[in-house]
N, C-alpha and C positions, 0 to 999 in steps of 0.2 A: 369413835376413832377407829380407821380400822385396821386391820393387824396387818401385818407385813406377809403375811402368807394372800389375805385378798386384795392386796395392792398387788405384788407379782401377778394372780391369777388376772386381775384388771386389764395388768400390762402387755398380755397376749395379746388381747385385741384392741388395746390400746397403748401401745407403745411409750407414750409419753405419761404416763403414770408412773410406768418404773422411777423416774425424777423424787416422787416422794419416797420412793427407799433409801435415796442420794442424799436427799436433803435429812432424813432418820435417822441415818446410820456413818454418813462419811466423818462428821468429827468424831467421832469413838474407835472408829476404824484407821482415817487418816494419825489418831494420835497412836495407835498401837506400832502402824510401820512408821513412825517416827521416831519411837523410842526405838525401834530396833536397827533400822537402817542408815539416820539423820533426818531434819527435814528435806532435805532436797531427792535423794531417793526416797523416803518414805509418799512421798505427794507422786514421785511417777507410779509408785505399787500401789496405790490408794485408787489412780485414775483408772491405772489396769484390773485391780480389783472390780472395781464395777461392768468394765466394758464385757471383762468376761461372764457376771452375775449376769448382767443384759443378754448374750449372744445363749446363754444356757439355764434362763429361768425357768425353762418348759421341762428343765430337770429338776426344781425342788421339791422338797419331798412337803407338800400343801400338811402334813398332818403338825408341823410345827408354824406355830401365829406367829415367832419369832424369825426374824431371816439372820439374825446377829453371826448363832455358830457356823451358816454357811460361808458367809460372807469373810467370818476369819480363814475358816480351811482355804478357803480361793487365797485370802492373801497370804498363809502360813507358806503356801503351795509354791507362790511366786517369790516371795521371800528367798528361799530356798531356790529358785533359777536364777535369782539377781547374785546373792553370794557365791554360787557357781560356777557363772560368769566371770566375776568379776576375778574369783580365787584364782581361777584358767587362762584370765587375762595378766595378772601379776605374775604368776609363774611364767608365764612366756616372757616376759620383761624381765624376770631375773635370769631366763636361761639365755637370750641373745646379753644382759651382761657378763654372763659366764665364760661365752663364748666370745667375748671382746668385741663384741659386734658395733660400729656406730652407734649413740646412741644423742641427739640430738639434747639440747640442755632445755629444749621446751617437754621434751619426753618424757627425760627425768624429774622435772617437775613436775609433771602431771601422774606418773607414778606415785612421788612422794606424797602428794596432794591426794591420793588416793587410800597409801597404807593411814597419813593424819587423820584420813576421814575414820579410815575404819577403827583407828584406837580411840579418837576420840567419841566415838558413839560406843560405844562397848562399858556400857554404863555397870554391866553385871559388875559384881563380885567375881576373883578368881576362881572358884569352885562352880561356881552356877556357871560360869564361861566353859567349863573345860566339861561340861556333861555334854551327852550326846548330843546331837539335832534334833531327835525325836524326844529325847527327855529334856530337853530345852525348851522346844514347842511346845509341852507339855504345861510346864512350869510358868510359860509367860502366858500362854492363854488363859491359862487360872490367874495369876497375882497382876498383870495388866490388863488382862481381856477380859476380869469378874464375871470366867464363864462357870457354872456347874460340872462336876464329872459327866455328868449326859451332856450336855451342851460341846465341852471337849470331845468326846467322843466320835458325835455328831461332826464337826471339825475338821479330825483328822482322818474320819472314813475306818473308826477302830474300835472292837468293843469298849465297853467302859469299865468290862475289867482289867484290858489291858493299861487302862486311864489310873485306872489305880494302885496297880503295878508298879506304872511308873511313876507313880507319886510315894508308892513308898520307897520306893529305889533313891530318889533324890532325897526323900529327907533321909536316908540313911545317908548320904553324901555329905549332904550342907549340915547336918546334925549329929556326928556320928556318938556324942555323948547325948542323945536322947534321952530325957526318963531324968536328966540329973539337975532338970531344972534352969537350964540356959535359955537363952531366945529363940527366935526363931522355930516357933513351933507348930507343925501341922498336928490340927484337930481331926483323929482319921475317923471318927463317928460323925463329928458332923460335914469331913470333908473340905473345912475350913482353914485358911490361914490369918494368924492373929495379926494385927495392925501393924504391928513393928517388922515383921516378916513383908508383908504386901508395903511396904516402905520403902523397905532396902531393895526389894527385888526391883 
């Protein structure tokens, strides 16, 4: 079989070979921006995921067989423009209702229809919700993306001691009686989080 680094190399001069990276990697990938986005945004960051892997393969770094933690950064990366977006686009809808502006009743439905979406996919815990975006990304590429501290790294385009930094920062967060025996526990030698952890997250 062959690895995802000589499929890409394939797909320079074969364009249509990229398709086995699609077909390798989109359900692991489409389910990660699903958990995070819903399915219906998750499946447009999943298409965009790729189209940019395609337009920028002549950028991967061939010394990894795996394309997995690229293809997360691309989607962590977009992620983050969609919520963006969309955060720039509500607050201009709450500031024309601030301002008593018109506001049509298909409008305000389709706002509403938008904050439901966003609560209803905010699957986190309140603690894991309210950590940064970088120690967010962090945390969901480890306990949904079952990437390694290299593989995160790789990812986010950032050492992997900064990978682990931020791993011990959150579990100081989400665990702040460590040591006493509660759940949710990261193993920081082997890097690991135990079952019941990668659960909840």
């Amino acid at each position: 079989m062959s690895t995802d680094s000589e499929i890409i190399q394939r797909s320079l001069g074969q364009p249509r070979a990229f398709a086995e990276l699609f077909d390798r990697h989109a359900r692991t990938v489409g389910g990660y921006t699903a958990r995070r986005l819903g399915p219906d945004a998750g499946e447009d960051i999943l298409s965009e995921t790729f189209l940019v892997a395609f337009a920028r393969r002549k950028s991967f770094d061939t010394a990894w067989d795996s394309a997995l933690p690229w293809l997360y950064g691309i989607a962590s990366r977009l992620i983050k423009k969609h919520r963006a977006r969309e955060a720039k686009h509500l607050r201009s809808s709450a500031a024309s209702a601030a301002r008593e502006e018109h506001i049509s009743h298909g409008d305000l439905d389709a706002t509403v229809a938008r904050l439901d979406a966003e609560i209803s996919t905010r699957e986190l815990a309140p603690m894991i919700a309210s950590l940064s975006a970088k120690d967010r990304d962090t945390l969901l590429l480890y306990a949904w993306g079952d990437l390694t501290y290299e593989e995160i790294a790789v990812a986010l385009g950032v050492p992997v001691g900064t990978v682990r930094s931020r791993m011990n920062r959150i579990r100081t967060r989400l665990n702040p009686a460590r040591g006493s025996g509660r759940e949710h526990v990261v193993n920081e030698k082997k890097g690991e989080v135990d079952g019941r952890f990668r659960a909840s997250a």
